[in-house]
N, C-alpha and C positions, 0 to 999 in steps of 0.2 A: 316344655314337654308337650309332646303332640297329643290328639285327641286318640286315646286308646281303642275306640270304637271305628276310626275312618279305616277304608280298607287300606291296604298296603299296596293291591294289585286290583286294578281294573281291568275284565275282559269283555271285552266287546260292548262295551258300556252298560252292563247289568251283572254281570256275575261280580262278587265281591271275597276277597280273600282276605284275612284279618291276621289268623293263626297266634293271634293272644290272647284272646277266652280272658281277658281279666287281668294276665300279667302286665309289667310293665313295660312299655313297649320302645325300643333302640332310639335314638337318634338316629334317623336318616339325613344324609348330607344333602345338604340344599345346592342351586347350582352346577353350574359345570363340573365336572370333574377333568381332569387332566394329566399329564405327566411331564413332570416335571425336574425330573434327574432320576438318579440310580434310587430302585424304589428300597423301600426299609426292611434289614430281615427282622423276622418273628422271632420274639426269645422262644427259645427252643421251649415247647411241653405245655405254655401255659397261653398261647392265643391262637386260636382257632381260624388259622391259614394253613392249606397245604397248597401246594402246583397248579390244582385244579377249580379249587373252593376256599371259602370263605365267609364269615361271620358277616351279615349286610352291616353292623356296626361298623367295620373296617374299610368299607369301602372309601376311596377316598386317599387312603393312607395305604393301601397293600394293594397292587395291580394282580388280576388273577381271573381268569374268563369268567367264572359263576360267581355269585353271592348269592348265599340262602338268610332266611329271615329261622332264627330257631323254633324248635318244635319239641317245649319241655314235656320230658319223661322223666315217672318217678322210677328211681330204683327201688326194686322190688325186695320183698321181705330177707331174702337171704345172701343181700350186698350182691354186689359187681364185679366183675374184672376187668379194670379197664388196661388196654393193651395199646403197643405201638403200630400194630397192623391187623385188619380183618383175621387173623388165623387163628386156629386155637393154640400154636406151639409159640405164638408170636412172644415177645418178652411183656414181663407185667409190669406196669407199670407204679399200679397201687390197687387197694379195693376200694368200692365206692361204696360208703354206708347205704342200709338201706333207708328208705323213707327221700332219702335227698334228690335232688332236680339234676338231673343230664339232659343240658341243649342238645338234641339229636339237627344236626346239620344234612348229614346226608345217611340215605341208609341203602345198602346192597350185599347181597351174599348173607343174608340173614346175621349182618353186623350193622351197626347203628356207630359212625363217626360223628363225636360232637366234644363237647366242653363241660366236664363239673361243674354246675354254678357258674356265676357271672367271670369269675377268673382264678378257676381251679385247674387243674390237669384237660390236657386235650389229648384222644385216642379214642381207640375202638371198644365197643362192648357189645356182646351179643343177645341181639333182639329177646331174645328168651329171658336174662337178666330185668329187662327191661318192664316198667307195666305200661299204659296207655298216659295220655298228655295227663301233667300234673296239674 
């Protein structure tokens, strides 16, 4: 397990990015990466790949232009809705207890994409739902 305190991202040799306050922090792949045949599909609903993005866990194993490192949010007192698309008509997919941890991966349109816990439901929920890093 890596040192939870080194950063993740170095800019310009002094700024430091960590964005795990204490949590526990992914296995990043060591090494090259490569491709190496037809890359794996995602089981639908419970790992955090779409087209564009990606869990930086995955990299390695899912080809996808971005990887994000997560950026835990608790669910706020009066649960979630987590959904299949940023919209409010979008279909639901379960509710999220309150109190519990939602990796926010990516956030836009005042909707936060990310993952229940380490390997629970992947979808959208709205920023508002949401309280500050867990």
């Amino acid at each position: 397990m890596s040192d939870i305190s080194a950063p993740v991202f170095d800019f310009a040799g002094n700024q430091h990015l960590t964005a795990f306050d204490g949590h526990t922090r992914p296995e990043l792949p060591q090494g090259m990466l490569s491709l190496t045949g037809p890359g794996a599909t995602a089981e639908a609903g419970h790992l955090p790949v779409r087209g564009d993005l990606a869990h930086i866990k995955l990299a390695g194993r899912y080809f996808v232009p971005h990887y994000a490192v997560p950026m835990p949010h608790t669910v706020a007192a009066k649960g979630a809705s987590l959904r299949r698309a940023g919209k409010p008509d979008a279909e639901q997919i379960c509710m999220l207890p309150a109190g519990g941890t939602f990796d926010v991966l990516d956030i836009a349109g005042g909707w936060a994409w990310g993952q229940f816990g380490d390997d629970g439901h992947v979808g959208y929920v709205v920023l508002t739902e949401l309280e500050g890093a867990a």
